[in-house]
C-alpha positions as CSV (number, residue, x, y, z in Angstrom):
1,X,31.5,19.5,0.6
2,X,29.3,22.9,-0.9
3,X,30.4,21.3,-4.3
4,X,28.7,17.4,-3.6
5,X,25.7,19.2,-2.3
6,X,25.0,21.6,-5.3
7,X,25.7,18.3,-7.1
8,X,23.4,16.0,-5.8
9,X,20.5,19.1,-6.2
10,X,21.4,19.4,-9.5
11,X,20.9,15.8,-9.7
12,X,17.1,16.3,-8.5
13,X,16.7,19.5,-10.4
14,X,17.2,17.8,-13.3
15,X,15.4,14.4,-12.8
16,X,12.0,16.7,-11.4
17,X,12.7,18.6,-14.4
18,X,12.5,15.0,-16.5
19,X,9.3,14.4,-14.6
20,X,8.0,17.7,-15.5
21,X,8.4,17.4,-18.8
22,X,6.8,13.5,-19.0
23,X,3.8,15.3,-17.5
24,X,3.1,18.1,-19.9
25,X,3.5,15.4,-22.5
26,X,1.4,12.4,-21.1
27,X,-1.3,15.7,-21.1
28,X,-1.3,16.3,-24.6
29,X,-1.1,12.6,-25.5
30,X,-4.3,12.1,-23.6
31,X,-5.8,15.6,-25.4
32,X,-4.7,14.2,-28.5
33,X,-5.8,10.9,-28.6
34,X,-9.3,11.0,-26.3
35,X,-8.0,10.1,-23.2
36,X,-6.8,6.5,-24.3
37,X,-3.5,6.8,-23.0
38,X,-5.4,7.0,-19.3
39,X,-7.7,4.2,-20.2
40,X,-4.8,2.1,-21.0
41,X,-3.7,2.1,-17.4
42,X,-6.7,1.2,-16.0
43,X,-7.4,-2.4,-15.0
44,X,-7.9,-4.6,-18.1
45,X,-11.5,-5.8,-16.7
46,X,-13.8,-2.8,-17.1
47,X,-16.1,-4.5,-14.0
48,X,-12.9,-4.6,-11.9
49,X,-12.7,-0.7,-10.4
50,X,-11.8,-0.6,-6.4
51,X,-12.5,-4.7,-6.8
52,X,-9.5,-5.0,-4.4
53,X,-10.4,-2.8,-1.7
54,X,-14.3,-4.5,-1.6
55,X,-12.5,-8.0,-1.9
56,X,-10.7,-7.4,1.7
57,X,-13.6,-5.4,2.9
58,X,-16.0,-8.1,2.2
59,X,-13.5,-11.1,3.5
60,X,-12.5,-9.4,6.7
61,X,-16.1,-10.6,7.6
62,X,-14.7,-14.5,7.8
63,X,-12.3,-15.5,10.6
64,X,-12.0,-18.6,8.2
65,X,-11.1,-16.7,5.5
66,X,-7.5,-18.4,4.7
67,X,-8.8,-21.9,5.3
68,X,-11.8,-21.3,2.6
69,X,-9.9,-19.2,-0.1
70,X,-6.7,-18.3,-1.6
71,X,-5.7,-15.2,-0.2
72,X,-2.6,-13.1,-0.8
73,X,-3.7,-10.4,1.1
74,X,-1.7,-10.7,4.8
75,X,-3.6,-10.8,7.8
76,X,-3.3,-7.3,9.1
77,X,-4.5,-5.6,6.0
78,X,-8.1,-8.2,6.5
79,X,-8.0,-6.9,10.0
80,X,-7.6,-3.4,9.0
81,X,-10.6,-4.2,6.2
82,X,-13.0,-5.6,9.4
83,X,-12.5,-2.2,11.8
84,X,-13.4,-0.5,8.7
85,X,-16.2,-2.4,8.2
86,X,-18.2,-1.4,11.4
87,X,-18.9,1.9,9.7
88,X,-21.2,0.1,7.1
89,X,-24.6,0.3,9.0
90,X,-25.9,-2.9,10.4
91,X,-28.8,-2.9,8.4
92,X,-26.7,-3.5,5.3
93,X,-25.4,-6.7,6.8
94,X,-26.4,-8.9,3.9
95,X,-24.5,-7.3,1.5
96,X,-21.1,-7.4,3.6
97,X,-20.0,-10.9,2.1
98,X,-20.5,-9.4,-1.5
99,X,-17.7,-7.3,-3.5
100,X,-20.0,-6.1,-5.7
101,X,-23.0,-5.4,-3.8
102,X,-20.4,-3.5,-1.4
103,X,-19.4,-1.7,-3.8
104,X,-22.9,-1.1,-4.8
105,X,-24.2,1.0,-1.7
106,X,-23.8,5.1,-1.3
107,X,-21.8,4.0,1.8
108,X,-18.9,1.4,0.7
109,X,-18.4,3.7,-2.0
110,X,-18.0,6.8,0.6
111,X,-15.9,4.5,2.7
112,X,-13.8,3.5,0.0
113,X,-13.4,7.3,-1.1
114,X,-12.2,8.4,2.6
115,X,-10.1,6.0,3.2
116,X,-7.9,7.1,0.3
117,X,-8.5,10.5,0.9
118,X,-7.1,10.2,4.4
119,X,-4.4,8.2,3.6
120,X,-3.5,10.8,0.8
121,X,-3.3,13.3,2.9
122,X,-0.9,11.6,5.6
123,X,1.3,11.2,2.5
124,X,1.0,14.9,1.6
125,X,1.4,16.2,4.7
126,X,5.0,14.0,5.5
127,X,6.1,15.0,2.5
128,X,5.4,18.8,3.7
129,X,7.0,18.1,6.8
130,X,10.3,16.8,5.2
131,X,10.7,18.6,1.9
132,X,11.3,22.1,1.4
133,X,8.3,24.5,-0.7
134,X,9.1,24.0,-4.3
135,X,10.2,21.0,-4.3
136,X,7.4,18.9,-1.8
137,X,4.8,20.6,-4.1
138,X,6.6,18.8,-7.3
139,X,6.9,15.3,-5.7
140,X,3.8,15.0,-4.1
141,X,1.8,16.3,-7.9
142,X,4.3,13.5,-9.6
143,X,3.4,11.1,-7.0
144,X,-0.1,11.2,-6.5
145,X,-1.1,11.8,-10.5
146,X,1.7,9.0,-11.4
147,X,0.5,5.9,-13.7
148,X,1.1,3.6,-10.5
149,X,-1.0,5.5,-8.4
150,X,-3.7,6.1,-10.7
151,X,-3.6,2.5,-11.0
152,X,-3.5,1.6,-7.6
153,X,-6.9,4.0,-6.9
154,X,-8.5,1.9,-9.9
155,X,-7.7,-1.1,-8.0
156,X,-8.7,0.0,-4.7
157,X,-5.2,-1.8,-3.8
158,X,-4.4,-1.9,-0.4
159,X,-1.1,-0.7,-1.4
160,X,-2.0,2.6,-0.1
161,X,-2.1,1.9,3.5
162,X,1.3,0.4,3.2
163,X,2.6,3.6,1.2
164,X,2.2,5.6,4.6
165,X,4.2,3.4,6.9
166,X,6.6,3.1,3.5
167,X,6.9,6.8,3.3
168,X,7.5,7.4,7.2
169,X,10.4,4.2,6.9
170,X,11.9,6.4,3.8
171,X,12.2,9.8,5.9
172,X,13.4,7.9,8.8
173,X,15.3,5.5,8.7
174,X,18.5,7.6,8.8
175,X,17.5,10.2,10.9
176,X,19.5,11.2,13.3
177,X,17.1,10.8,16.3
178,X,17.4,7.1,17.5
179,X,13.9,6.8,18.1
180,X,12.2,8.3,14.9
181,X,15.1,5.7,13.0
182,X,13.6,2.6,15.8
183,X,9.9,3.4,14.7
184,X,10.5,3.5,10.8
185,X,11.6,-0.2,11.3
186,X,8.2,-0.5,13.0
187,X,6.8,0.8,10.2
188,X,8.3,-1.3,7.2
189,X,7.6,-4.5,9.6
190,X,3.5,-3.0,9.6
191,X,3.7,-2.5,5.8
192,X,4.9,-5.4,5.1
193,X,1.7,-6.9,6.9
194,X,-0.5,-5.1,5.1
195,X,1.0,-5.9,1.5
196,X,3.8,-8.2,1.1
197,X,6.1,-6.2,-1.6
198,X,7.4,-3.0,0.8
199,X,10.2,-6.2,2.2
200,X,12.2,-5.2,-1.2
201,X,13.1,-2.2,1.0
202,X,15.0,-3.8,3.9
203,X,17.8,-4.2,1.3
204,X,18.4,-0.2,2.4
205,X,19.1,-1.2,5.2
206,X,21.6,-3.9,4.1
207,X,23.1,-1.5,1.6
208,X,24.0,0.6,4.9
209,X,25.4,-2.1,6.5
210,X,23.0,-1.5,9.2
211,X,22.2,-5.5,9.7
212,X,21.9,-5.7,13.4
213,X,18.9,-3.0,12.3
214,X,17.8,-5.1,9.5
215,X,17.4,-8.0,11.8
216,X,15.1,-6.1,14.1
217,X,12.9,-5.1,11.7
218,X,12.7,-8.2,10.4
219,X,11.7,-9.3,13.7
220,X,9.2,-6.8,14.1
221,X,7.6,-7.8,11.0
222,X,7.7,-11.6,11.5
223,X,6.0,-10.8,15.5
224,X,3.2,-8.6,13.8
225,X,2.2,-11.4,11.6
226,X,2.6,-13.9,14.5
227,X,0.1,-12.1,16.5
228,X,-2.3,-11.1,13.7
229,X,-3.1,-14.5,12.8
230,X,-4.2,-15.3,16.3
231,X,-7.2,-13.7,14.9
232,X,-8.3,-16.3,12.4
233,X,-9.2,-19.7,12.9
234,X,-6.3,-22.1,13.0
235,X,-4.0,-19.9,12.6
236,X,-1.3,-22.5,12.0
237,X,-3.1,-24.1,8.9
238,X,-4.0,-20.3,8.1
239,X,-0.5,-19.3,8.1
240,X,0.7,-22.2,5.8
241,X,-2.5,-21.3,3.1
242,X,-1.5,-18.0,3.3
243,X,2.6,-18.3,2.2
244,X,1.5,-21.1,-0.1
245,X,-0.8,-18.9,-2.0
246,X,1.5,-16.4,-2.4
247,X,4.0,-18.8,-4.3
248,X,1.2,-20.9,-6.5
249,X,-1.0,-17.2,-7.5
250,X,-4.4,-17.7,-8.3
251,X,-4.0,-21.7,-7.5
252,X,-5.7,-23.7,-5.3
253,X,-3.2,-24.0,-2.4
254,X,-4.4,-27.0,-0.1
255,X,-2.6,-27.2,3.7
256,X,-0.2,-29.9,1.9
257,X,2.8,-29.5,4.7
C-alpha cells in the first residue's frame, strides 16, 4: 500500500519536475529570441485581444441573439455576459452593442480585467484548499502561466468561467462526502452551459463505472440549458440555431428542422 503511494508521488514528482524544467526553458527561448515564442501564441489577428469576452458581453444585450446570428456560445454564458453588463454605466448605452467600442472604454476593459482576476483567484484558492504547500504553489504557477491559459486571457474566452466549476468537478467528484460528490455533477452540468467542451469530462465518470451518476449529471446539464433558453426569444427555434451552429462553424445555420 506505502509502496503504490510513494509510487504514484514519484509519478508527480517527476512530471512537475518535467514542467519545471519546460518553464525555465520556454524563459530563455523567449530571452533569446525577443519574446517571439510568446507572440506566437497569441491570437493570429493582432485586432483580436479579449474579442471573445466583448463578443458575449456585447450580444447578451439581444434576447434575439440566436435567431439573428450564429452563436456557439450556450445560453448561460450570454446570461452570465448580460448581469455583467449592468456594471457598464447607463450612459455608455450606445456602445453596448459594439465589441470594439466595448472594449474601447476605461470600464469594459476594468470589467474584463476583474472578471478574470476573480475567477483566478477561485481557482487559486481551490487548489490551496486541496493540495498540500509545495506542491499547490507548483500547479497553480504551471497552470495559470501555461500557453492555454495565456491564450485563453488573449481571447478573453469564456473558458474561464467554466474552468471554476471544471476545477471544483475534478476535486470532487470522488470525494467521499455524498454531497460535495452530488454538487460537482452540478458543476460540470453549469460548465458545460457556459462552454460546450468541459462534456469530454463525463467520460470520468464512465471510466468509474459510476453511470447512474453520469446520467444525473447529464440531466442536470440538459435542465440548465432547458431553462436558460427560456430567456431568449423562441427558444425552440433558438435552441435548434444554437446546436446547428455548433456543427456547421462559422456557417450560416438557418432553422432548417
Amino acid at each position: 500500500m506505502l509502496n503504490g503511494t510513494r509510487k504514484r508521488m514519484d509519478k508527480k514528482s517527476i512530471y512537475l519536475l518535467f514542467l519545471s524544467v519546460l518553464a525555465v526553458w520556454t524563459l530563455i527561448r523567449n530571452f533569446l529570441y525577443h519574446g517571439a515564442p510568446l507572440n506566437s501564441i497569441m491570437y493570429y489577428e493582432k485586432t483580436g485581444y479579449f474579442t471573445d469576452f466583448f463578443e458575449v458581453l456585447a450580444t447578451s444585450s439581444d434576447r434575439s441573439a440566436y435567431l439573428n446570428m450564429n452563436l456557439q456560445y450556450p445560453p448561460l454564458s450570454i446570461l452570465i455576459m448580460k448581469a455583467l453588463l449592468t456594471f457598464i454605466p447607463l450612459d455608455m448605452s450606445g456602445t453596448k452593442d459594439s465589441i470594439f467600442a466595448l472594449r474601447a472604454t476605461q470600464e469594459g476593459l476594468m470589467l474584463f480585467v476583474l472578471c478574470f482576476m476573480f475567477c483566478i483567484f477561485i481557482m487559486f484558492a481551490m487548489i490551496c484548499k486541496n493540495l498540500k504547500i509545495g506542491k499547490r504553489e507548483l500547479v497553480s504557477f504551471f497552470l495559470f502561466f501555461s500557453t492555454p491559459m495565456i491564450f485563453l486571457v488573449n481571447r478573453g474566452n469564456t473558458l474561464v468561467f467554466a474552468a471554476i466549476f471544471v476545477m471544483f468537478f475534478l476535486f470532487g467528484y470522488n470525494s467521499q462526502k455524498a454531497y460535495i460528490r452530488e454538487l460537482s455533477y452540478i458543476a460540470l452540468a453549469i460548465a458545460f452551459n457556459i462552454k460546450v467542451v468541459p462534456c469530454i469530462l463525463g467520460f470520468l465518470l464512465l471510466k468509474d463505472k459510476k453511470y447512474k451518476e453520469a446520467v444525473r449529471c447529464a440531466v442536470y446539464a440538459i435542465v440548465i440549458l432547458l431553462v436558460t433558453f427560456l430567456f431568449f426569444d423562441s427558444p425552440i427555434d433558438s435552441m435548434k440555431n444554437f446546436f446547428g451552429s455548433l456543427f456547421l462553424w462559422g456557417g450560416q445555420c438557418p432553422v432548417t428542422w
